[in-house]
C-alpha positions as CSV (number, residue, x, y, z in Angstrom):
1,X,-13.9,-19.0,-21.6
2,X,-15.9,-17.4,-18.4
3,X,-19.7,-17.7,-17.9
4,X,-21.2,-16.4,-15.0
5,X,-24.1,-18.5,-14.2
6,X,-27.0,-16.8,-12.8
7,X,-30.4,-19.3,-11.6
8,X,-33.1,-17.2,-12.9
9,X,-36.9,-16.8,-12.3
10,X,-37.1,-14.7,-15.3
11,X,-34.5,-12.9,-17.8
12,X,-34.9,-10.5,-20.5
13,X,-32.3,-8.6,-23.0
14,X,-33.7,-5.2,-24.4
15,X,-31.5,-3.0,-27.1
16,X,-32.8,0.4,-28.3
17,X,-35.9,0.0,-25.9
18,X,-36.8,-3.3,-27.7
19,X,-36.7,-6.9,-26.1
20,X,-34.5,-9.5,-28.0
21,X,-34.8,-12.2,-25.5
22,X,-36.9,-13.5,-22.6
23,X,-37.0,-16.6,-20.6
24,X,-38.6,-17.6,-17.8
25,X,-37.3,-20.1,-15.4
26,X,-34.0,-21.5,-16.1
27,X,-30.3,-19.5,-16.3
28,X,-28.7,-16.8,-17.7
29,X,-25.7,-17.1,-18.9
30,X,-23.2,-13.8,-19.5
31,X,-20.7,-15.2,-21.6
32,X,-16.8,-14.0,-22.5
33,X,-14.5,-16.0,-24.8
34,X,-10.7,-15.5,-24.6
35,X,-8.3,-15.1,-27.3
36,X,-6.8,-18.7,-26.8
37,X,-10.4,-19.7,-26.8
38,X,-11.2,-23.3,-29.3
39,X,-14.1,-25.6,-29.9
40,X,-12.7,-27.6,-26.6
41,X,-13.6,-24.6,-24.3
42,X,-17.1,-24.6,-25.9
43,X,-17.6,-28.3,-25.8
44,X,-16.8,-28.3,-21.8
45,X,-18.6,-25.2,-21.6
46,X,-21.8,-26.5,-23.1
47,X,-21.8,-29.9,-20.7
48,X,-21.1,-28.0,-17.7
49,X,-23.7,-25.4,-18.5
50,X,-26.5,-28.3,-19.3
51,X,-25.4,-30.6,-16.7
52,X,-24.7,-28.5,-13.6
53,X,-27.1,-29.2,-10.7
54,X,-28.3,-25.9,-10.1
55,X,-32.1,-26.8,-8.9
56,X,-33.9,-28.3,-6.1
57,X,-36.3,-31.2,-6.9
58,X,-40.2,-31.2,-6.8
59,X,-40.5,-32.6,-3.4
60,X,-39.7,-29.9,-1.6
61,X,-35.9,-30.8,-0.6
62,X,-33.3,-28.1,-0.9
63,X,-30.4,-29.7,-2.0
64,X,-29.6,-29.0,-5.5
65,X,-30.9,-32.3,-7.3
66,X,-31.5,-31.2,-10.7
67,X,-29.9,-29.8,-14.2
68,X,-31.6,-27.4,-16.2
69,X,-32.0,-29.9,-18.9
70,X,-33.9,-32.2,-15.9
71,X,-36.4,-29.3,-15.0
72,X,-36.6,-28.2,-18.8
73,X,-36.1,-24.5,-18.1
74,X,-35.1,-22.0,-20.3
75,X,-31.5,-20.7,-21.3
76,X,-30.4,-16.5,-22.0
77,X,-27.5,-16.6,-23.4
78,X,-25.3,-12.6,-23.5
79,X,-22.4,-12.4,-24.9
80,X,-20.2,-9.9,-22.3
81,X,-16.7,-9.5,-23.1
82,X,-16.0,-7.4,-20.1
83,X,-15.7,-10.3,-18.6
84,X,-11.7,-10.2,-19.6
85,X,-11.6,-7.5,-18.1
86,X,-8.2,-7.1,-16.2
87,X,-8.4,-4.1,-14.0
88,X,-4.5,-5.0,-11.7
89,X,-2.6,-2.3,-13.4
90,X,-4.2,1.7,-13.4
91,X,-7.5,3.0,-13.5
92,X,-8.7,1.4,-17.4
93,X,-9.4,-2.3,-17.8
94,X,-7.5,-3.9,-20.3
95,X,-9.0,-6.7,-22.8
96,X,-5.9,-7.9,-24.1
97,X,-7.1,-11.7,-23.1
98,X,-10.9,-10.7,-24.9
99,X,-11.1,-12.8,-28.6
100,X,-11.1,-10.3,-31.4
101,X,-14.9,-9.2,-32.1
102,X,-14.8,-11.4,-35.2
103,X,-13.0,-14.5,-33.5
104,X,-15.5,-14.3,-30.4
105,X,-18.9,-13.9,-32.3
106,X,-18.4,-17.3,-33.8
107,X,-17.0,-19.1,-31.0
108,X,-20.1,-17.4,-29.4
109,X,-22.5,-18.4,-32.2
110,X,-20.6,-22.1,-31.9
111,X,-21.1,-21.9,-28.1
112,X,-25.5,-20.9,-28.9
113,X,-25.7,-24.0,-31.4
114,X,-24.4,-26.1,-29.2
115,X,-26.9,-25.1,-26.3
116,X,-29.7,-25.3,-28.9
117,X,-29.1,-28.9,-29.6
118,X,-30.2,-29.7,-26.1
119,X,-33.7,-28.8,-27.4
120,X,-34.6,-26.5,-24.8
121,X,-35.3,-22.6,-25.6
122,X,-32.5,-20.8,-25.4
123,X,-32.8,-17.1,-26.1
124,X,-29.7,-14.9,-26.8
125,X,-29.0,-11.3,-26.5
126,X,-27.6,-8.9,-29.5
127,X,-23.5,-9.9,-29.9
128,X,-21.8,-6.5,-29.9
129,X,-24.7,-4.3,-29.5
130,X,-25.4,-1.8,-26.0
131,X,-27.8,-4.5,-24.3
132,X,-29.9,-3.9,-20.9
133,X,-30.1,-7.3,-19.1
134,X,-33.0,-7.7,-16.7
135,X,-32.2,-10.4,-14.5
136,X,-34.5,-11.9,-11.1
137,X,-32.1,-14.0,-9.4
138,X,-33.4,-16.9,-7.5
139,X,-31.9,-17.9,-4.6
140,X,-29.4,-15.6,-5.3
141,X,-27.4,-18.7,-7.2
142,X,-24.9,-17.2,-9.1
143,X,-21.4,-18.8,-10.3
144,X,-18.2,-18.6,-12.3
145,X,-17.2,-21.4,-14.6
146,X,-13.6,-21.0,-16.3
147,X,-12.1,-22.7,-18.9
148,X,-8.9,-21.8,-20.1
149,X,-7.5,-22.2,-24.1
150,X,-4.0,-22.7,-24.4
């Protein structure tokens, strides 16, 4: 599983000119599931993704001090399974290490769940649909977490 981790002032998804999520401050999460992919990927996943220090504290100091779940921000979640994309050999990517559509929308829906139970707003894009993502970076913080199935 990949997630690039972006630390967000504000995030929106729009399909067919129509917004299908919005946060404000907190991260956005571009998400791709592999085809070895299990509940243990999601489960590290989830923790890392709630955990991570990722924000500075109140008084002014710049070290990162606090988790989203400390600041009580807001969480897009987009499914993006470009994100297997292996580009080494030719000029096409190939997703031979993307889950099937089927396998990776509910390891995805899983993976939104699980986020949900923190109780704080996560909004999600459209699974398989052409999305626009809007994205104002802050800082710019952005990050790759990995977790690989076997």
């Amino acid at each position: 599983m990949r997630v690039v981790i972006q630390r967000v002032k504000s995030s929106q998804v729009t399909v067919n000119d129509e917004i299908v999520g919005k946060i404000g401050r907190g991260l956005n999460l571009l998400v791709g599931i592999a085809n070895t992919d299990t509940d243990t990927e999601i489960d590290w996943m989830v923790r890392k993704c709630l955990e991570l220090r990722l924000f500075p504290d109140e008084g002014g100091n710049e070290r990162w001090q606090k988790s989203i779940q400390e600041i009580g921000g807001e969480l897009l979640v987009v499914s993006q399974f470009t994100l297997y994309g292996d580009c080494s050999k030719g000029r096409r990517p190939s997703f031979d290490r993307s889950a099937t559509p089927q396998s990776a929308e509910d390891l995805y829906n899983r993976f939104v769940t699980k986020l949900r139970a923190s109780s704080l707003q996560v909004e999600t894009g459209q699974f398989g649909a052409m999305m626009q993502v809007t994205i104002e970076n802050d800082g710019p913080v952005t990050l790759l977490l990995e977790k690989e199935g076997i």
